[in-house]
RODO-2510 file (C-alpha; in nm, 4 decimals, decimal comma):
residues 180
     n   res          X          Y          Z
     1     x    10,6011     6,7514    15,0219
     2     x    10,2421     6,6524    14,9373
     3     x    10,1335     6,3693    14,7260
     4     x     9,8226     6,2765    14,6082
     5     x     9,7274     5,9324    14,4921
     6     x     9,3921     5,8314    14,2460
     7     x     9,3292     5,5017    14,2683
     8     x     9,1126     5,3093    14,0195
     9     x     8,7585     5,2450    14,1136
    10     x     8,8183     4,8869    14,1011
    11     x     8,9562     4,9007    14,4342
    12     x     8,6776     5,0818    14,6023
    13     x     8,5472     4,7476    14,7372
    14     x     8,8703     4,7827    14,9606
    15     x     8,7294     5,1397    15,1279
    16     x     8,5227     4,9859    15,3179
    17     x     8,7498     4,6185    15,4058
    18     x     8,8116     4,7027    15,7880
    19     x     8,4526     4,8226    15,8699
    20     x     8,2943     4,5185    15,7824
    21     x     8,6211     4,2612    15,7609
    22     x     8,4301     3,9771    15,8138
    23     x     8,1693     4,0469    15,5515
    24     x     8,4113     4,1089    15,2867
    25     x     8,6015     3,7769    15,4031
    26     x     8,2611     3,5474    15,3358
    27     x     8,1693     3,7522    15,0401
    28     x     8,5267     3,7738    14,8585
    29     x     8,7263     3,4932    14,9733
    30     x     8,6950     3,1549    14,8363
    31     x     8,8172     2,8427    14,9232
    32     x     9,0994     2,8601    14,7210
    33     x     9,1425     3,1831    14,7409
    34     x     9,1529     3,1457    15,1710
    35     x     9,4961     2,9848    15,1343
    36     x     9,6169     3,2810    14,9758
    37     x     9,4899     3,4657    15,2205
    38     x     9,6364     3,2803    15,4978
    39     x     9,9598     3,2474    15,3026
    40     x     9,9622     3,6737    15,2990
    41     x     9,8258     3,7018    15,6851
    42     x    10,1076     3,4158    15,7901
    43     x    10,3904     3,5822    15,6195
    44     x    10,2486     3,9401    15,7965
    45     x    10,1255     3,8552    16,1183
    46     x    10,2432     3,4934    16,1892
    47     x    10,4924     3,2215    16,2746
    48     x    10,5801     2,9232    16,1636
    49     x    10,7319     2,6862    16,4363
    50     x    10,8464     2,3323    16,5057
    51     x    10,8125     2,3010    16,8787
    52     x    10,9921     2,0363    17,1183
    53     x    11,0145     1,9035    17,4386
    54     x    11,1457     1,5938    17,5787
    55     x    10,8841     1,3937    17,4825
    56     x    10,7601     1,4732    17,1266
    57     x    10,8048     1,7507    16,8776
    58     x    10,5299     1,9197    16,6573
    59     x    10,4613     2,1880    16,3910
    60     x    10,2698     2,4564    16,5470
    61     x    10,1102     2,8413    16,3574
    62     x    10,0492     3,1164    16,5039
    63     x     9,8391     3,4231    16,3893
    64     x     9,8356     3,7255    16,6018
    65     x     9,6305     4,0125    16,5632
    66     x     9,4322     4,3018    16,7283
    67     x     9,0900     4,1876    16,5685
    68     x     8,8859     3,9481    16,7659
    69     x     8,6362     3,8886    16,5117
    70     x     8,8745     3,7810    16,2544
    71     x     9,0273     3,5391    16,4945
    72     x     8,7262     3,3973    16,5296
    73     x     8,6320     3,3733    16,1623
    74     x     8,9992     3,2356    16,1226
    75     x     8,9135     2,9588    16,3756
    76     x     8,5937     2,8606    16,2533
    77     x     8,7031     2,7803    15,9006
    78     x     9,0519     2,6502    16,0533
    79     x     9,0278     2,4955    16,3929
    80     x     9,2986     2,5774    16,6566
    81     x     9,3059     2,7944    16,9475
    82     x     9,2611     3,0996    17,0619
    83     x     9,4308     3,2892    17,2949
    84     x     9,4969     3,6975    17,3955
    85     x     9,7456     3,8986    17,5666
    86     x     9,6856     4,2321    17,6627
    87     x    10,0130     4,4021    17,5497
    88     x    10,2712     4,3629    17,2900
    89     x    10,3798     4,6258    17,0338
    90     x    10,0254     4,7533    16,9667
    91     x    10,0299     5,0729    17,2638
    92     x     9,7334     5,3199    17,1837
    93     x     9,7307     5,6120    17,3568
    94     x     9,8830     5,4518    17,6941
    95     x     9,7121     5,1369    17,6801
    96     x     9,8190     4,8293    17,5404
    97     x     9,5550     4,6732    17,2603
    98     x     9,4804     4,3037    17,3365
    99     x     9,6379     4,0546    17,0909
   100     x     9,4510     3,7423    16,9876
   101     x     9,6151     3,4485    16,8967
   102     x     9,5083     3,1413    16,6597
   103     x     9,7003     2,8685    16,7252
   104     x     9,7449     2,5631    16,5281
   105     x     9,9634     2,2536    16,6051
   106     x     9,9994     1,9259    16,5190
   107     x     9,8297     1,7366    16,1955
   108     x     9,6428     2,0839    16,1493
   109     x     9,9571     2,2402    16,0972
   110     x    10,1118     2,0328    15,8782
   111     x     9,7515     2,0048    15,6385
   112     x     9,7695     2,4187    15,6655
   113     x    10,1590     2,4270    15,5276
   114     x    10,1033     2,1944    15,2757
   115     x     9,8251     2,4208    15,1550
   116     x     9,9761     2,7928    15,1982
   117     x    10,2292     2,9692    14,9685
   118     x    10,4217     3,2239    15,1818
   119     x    10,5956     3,4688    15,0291
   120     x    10,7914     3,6117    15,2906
   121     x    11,1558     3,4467    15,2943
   122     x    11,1848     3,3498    15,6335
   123     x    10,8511     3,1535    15,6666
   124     x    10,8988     3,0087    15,3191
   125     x    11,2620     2,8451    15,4247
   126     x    11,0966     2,7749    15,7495
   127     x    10,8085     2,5814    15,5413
   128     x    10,9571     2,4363    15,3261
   129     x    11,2668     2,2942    15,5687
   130     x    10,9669     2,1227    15,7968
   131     x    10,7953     1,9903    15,4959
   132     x    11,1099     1,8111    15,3860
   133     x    11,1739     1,7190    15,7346
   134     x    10,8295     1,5338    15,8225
   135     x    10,9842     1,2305    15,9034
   136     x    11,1977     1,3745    16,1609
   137     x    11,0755     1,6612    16,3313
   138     x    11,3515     1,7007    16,6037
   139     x    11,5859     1,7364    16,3124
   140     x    11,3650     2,0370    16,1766
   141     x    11,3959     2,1721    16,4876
   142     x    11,7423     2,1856    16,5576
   143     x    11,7486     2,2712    16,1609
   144     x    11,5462     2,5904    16,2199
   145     x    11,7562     2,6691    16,5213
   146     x    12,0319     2,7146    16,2570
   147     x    11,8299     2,9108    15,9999
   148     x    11,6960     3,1414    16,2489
   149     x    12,1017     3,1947    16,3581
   150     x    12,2093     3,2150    16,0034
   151     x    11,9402     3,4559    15,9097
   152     x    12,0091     3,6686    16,2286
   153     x    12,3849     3,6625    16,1236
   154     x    12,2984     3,7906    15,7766
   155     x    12,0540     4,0908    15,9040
   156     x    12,3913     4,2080    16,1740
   157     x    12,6051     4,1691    15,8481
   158     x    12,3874     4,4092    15,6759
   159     x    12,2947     4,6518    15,9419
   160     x    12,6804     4,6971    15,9385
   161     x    12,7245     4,6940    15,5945
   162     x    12,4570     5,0230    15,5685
   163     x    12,6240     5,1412    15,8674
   164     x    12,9351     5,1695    15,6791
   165     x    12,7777     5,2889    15,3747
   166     x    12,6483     5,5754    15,5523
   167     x    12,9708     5,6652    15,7121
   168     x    13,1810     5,6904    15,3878
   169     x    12,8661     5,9129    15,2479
   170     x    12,8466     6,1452    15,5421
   171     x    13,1616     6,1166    15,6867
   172     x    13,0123     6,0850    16,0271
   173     x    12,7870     5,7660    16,2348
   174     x    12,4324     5,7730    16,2130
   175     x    12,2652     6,0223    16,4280
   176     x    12,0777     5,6890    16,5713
   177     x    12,3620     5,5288    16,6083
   178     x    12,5363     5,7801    16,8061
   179     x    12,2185     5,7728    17,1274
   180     x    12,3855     5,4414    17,2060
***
């Protein structure tokens, strides 16, 4: 099969978005517009985190990617950290891509929820259970421990549910399933 796709030329600006990322970014994205834009890179390529040790506990971000430079843009209007890894999930052609990492913690963390709108359901339980949790962020913590369990739960439930599904359709396990 072979499909072919016109899109408007209102989205040629786009074309040329990962040659010159960082140029689009200071030409196209505003200052309100960079919390949507966080919101969309947070709910792709980040976490959202209360961390905890036996001393204190404290909202922490992270952003990875495979683009240095937008790290670094990323930090400069931001703050945090930055750190890479060589590895991950991003192999190319027997070598691992390095991963850069922003990191934000503590007050900045908080200021950066209370400004982003995820989308993605996780991070916007996860948000929204540390925002209502400020107070008390030990209790967030043990309270994400027990969304991140429940939504676990519910993805196992559903695996099995389509595993099911395609049983009574085929009348056999999933050819997957079966390399186990």
């Amino acid at each position: 099969m072979h499909v072919t796709v016109t899109v408007n030329r209102t989205f040629d600006f786009l074309l040329d978005y990962k040659r010159g990322r960082i140029e689009f970014l200071e030409k196209n994205i505003e200052e309100n517009l960079l919390w949507d834009y966080l919101s969309g890179l947070i709910d792709s390529e980040g976490s959202i985190n209360v961390v905890k040790d036996d001393y204190r506990a404290y909202v922490m971000l992270k952003i990875a990617l495979s683009e240095k430079s937008v790290i670094d843009w990323l930090k400069e209007k931001i703050g945090g950290y930055k750190t890479s890894t060589r590895g991950g999930f991003q192999k190319m052609n027997d070598n691992y891509k390095t991963i850069y990492q922003l990191i934000i913690s503590y007050d900045n963390a908080v200021n950066l929820l209370l400004k982003i709108r995820p989308r993605h359901r996780e991070k916007l339980l996860k948000r929204t259970l540390i925002l209502d949790n400020l107070n008390d962020l030990r209790r967030a913590h043990y309270l994400l421990k027990k969304l991140s369990q429940r939504l676990n739960d519910e993805t196992q439930n559903y695996q099995l549910y389509l595993r099911q599904k395609y049983i009574e359709r085929h009348g056999k396990p999933h050819p997957l399933d079966c390399r186990r």
